[in-house]
N, C-alpha and C positions, 0 to 999 in steps of 0.2 A: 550365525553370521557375526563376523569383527564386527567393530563401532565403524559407523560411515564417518564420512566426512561430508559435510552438510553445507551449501549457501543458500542463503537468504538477499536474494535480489535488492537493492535497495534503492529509490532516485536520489535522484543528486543529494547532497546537503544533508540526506536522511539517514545516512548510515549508524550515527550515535544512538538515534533513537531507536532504530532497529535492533542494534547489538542490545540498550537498555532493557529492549522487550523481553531479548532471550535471557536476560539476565535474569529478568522479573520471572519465566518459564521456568527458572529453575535449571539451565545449561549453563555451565563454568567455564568450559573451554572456548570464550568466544572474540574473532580476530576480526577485527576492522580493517578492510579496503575500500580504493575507490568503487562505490557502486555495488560492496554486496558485503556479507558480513558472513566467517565462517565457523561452524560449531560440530559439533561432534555427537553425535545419536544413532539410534536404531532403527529400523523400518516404523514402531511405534511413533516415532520423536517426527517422520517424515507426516504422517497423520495430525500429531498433534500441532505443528507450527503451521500447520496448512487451514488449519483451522483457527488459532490461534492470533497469527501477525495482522496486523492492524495496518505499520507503515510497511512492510516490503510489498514488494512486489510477486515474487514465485519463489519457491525449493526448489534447489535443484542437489542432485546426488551428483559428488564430484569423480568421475570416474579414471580420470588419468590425468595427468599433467607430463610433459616429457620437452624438450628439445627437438625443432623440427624447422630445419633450416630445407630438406628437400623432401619431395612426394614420401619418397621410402621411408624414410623416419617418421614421417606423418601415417602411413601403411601401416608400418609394423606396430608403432604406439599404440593403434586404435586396435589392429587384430589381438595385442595381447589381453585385452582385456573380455573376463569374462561375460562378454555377452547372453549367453542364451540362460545364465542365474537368473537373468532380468528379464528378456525377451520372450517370450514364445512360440514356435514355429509360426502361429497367424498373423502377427504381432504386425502392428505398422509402425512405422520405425521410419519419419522424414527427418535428415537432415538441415539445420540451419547453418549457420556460419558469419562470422567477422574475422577481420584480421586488420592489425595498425602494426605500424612498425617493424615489419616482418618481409622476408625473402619471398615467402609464400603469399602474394598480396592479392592471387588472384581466388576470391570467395567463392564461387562457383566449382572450379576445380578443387578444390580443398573439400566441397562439400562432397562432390563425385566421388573424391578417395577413398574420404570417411564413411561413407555408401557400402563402397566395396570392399571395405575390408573388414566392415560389420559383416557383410552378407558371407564375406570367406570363412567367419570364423563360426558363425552357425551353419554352414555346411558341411564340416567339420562334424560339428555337434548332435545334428538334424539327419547328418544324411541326406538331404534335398539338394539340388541344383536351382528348384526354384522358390519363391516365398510370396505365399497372398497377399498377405497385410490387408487382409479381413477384419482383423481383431483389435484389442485393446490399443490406445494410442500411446506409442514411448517415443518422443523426441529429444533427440539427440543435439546437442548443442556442439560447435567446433571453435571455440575462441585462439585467435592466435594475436600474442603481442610480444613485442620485440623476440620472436623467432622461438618462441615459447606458446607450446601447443594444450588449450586445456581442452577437456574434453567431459562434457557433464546431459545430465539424465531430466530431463524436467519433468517434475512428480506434479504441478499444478494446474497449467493448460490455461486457461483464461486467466489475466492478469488476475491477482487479488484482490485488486480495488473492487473488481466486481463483485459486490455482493450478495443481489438478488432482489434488492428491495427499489432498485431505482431503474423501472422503465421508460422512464420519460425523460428528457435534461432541456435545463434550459441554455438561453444560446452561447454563454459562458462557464460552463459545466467545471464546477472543482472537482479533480478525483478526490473517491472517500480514505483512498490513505492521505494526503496530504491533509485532510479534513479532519482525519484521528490525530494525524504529527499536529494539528496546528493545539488540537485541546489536551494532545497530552502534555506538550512544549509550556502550556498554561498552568498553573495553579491552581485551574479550577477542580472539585470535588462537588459529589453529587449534595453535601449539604449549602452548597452556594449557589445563588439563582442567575442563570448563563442565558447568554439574548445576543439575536442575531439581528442585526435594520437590515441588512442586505442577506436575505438567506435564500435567495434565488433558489433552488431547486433543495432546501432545505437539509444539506449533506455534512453541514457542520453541526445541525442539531439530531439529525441520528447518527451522527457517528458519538456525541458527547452522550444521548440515550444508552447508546450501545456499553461504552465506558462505564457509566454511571450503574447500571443492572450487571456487568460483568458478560456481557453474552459473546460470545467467539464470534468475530465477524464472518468468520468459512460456514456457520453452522448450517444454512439456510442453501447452498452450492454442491456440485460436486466438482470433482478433481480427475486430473487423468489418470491418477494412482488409485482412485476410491475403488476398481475393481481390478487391479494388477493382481494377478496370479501369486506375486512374490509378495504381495503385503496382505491378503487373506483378510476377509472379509468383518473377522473376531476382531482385527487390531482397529479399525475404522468405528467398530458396535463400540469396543473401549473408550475411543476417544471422545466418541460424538456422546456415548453416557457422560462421562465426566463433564463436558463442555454443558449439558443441559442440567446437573447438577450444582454447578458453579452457578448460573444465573439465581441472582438477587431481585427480583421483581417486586419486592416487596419496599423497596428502596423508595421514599417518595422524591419527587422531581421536579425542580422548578427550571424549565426550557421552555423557551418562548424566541419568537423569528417572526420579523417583518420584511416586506418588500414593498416597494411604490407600485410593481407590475403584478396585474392579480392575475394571469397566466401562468407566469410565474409561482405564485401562490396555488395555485388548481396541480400544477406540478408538483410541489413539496407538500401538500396533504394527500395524495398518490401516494409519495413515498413512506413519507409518517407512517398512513392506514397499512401500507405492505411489510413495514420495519415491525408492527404492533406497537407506536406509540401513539395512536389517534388519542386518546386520554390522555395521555401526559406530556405532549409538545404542542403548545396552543398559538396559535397563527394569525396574523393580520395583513391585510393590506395599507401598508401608511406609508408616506413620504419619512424619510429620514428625519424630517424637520418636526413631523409628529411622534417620532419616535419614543416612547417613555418607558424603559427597563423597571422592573419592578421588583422591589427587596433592596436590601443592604448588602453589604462585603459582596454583589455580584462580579463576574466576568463579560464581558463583550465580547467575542471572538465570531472575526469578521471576514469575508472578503469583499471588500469594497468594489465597484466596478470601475474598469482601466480604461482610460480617454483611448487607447489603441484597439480595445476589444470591444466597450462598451459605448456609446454615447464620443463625446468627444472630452480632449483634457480639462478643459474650459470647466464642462459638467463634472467631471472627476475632483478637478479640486475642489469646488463646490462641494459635493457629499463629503468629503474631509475634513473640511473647514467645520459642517455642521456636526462632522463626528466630536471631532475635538471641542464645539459647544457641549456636547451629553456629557464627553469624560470631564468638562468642567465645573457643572453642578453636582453630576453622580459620584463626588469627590472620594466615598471609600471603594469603589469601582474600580475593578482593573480591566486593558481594553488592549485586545491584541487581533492586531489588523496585518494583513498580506497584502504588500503593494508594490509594484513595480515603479512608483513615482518617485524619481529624483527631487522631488519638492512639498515631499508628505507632511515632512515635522515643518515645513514654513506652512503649510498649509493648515493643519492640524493644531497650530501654535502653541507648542511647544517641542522638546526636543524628546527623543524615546529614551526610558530608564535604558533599554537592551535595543540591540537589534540581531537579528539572526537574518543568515542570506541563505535565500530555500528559490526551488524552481517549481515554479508553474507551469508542469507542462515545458516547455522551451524558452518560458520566460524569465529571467532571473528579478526577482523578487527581494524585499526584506518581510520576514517579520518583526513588525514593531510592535514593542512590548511599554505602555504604561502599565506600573506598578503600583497600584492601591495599598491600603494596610490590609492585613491578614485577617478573616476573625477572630473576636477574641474567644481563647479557646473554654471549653465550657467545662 
């Protein structure tokens, strides 16, 4: 089989760090859009970023793109494409759909089309009039903007945030990609000692665990590819050996996370004990105000809790104010916080080295970034 064409879902704000990932993966050919980032690979490559991506969201295999200002265009685009390479006679095969700025605005109908003209082209194929879709799940994506019809394969099935280690969340729950974008966007390295005051359900300090040992965050999930027909069983044993190969466990770790709510805390050593870092991420219950980070040249990477989701602003600026107390003493400390607060660096007292605008969920955010000294190198 030719090289696919490959995206990588990404949320808002996160597509740099996405494309850096695949960069770091070892893919060359790779293109930054709003919202997803595109490379080039093999049924292999569909395994390994599945397993691999930290901030995306899902793989999807790009299967057609064409011009579809009316049904028939939209018909004919989807029947040409070989379907049953991919499919199976069992094969369940739902449609999704969106459309902006298009002739075709109505999503339902777009999805029915795309429906049928899957199903015309493996009847063709199949010989069948009818289809179970008993079998393996392959969904179909139908994106349309400005009268411009994509048409893609989603090899992942549950977002990738989900990683397996977090059954429980607390009532403001960070996704663990934004959790990975916020400590890779950091400086931090597993030789510097990373601390959480607000680590609610504790997803920024296994996602930083995660990093720190090298471990693929897919490796502990399955996929809705993991048993496709078309990607065979040897290319998934390949990846997931190398993926367990890679992990560095031997790496020592200084990660440590507080919270004021010790429910919270019964939360995040759940996830810790499920992730395998019961040993090596150590937990408290403290108020912010008792909070005391421990080692030199560390990071703080935080999400604070928002007067609109948590508590009220009153309270919010409060834990800020106290934040910007730690990064005042902890002076070779760097301390990079997610916040939707129009009044963080007055709160916080002083102004951010950086700031980066990221989404929480539907919330638009900065992360503020103070910049401590580096260690000195040894």
């Amino acid at each position: 089989m030719q090289q696919l064409e490959l995206i990588a879902t990404s949320p808002m704000g996160l597509e740099a760090v996405v494309a850096r990932e695949l960069k770091d993966l070892g893919y060359s050919e790779v293109k930054t859009e709003n919202g997803r980032v595109t490379f080039k690979g093999g049924l292999e490559d569909i395994a390994r970023t599945n397993l691999w991506l930290r901030t995306s969201d899902r793989v999807l295999v790009k299967m057609a793109e064409f011009p579809a200002l009316t049904f028939e265009e939209l018909f004919e685009g989807v029947r040409a494409v070989d379907w049953p390479d991919w499919i199976p006679e069992n094969g369940e095969f739902p449609v999704n759909g969106r459309s902006q700025k298009s002739q075709l605005s109505s999503v339902p109908a777009c999805q029915s089309i795309v429906k049928k003209a899957v199903v015309e082209r493996m009847k063709d194929s199949y010989g069948t009039e009818w289809f179970a879709e008993d079998g393996d799940r392959y969904v179909i994506e139908v994106s349309l903007l400005n009268d411009v019809a994509l048409i893609t394969l989603d090899t992942t099935g549950a977002s990738l945030h989900k990683r397996g280690y977090r059954k429980l969340v607390t009532e403001a729950p960070l996704k663990e990609t934004m959790a990975a974008a916020m400590v890779l966007l950091s400086r931090w390295s597993p030789s510097r000692p990373l601390y959480d005051p607000f680590c609610g359900s504790g997803t920024i300090l296994v996602e930083a665990a995660m990093i720190g040992w090298n471990v693929a965050p897919g490796l502990r999930r399955e996929f809705n590819s993991s048993s496709w027909d078309i990607m065979g069983q040897r290319r998934w044993e390949l990846a997931r050996e190398e993926a367990m190969d890679a992990v560095r466990d031997d790496v020592p770790l200084e990660i440590a996370g507080s919270d004021i709510d010790p429910e919270a805390i019964e939360v995040a050593e759940a996830a810790v004990r499920k992730a395998g870092f019961a040993r090596d991420i150590k937990l408290q219950t403290l108020p912010i105000a008792r909070a005391q980070p421990a080692g030199k040249y560390g990071c703080i990477i935080t999400n604070p809790p928002y007067g609109e989701r948590l508590g009220t602003e009153k309270e919010a600026d409060k834990v800020i104010r106290q934040l910007g107390f730690i990064d005042a003493v902890k002076k070779d400390w760097s301390v990079f916080a997610l916040s939707p607060s129009k009044t963080f660096e007055q709160s916080y007292g002083r102004s951010a080295d950086k700031k980066r605008k990221l989404f929480n969920g539907r919330i638009e955010c900065q992360l503020y970034q103070y910049l401590g000294p580096l260690p000195p190198r040894s």
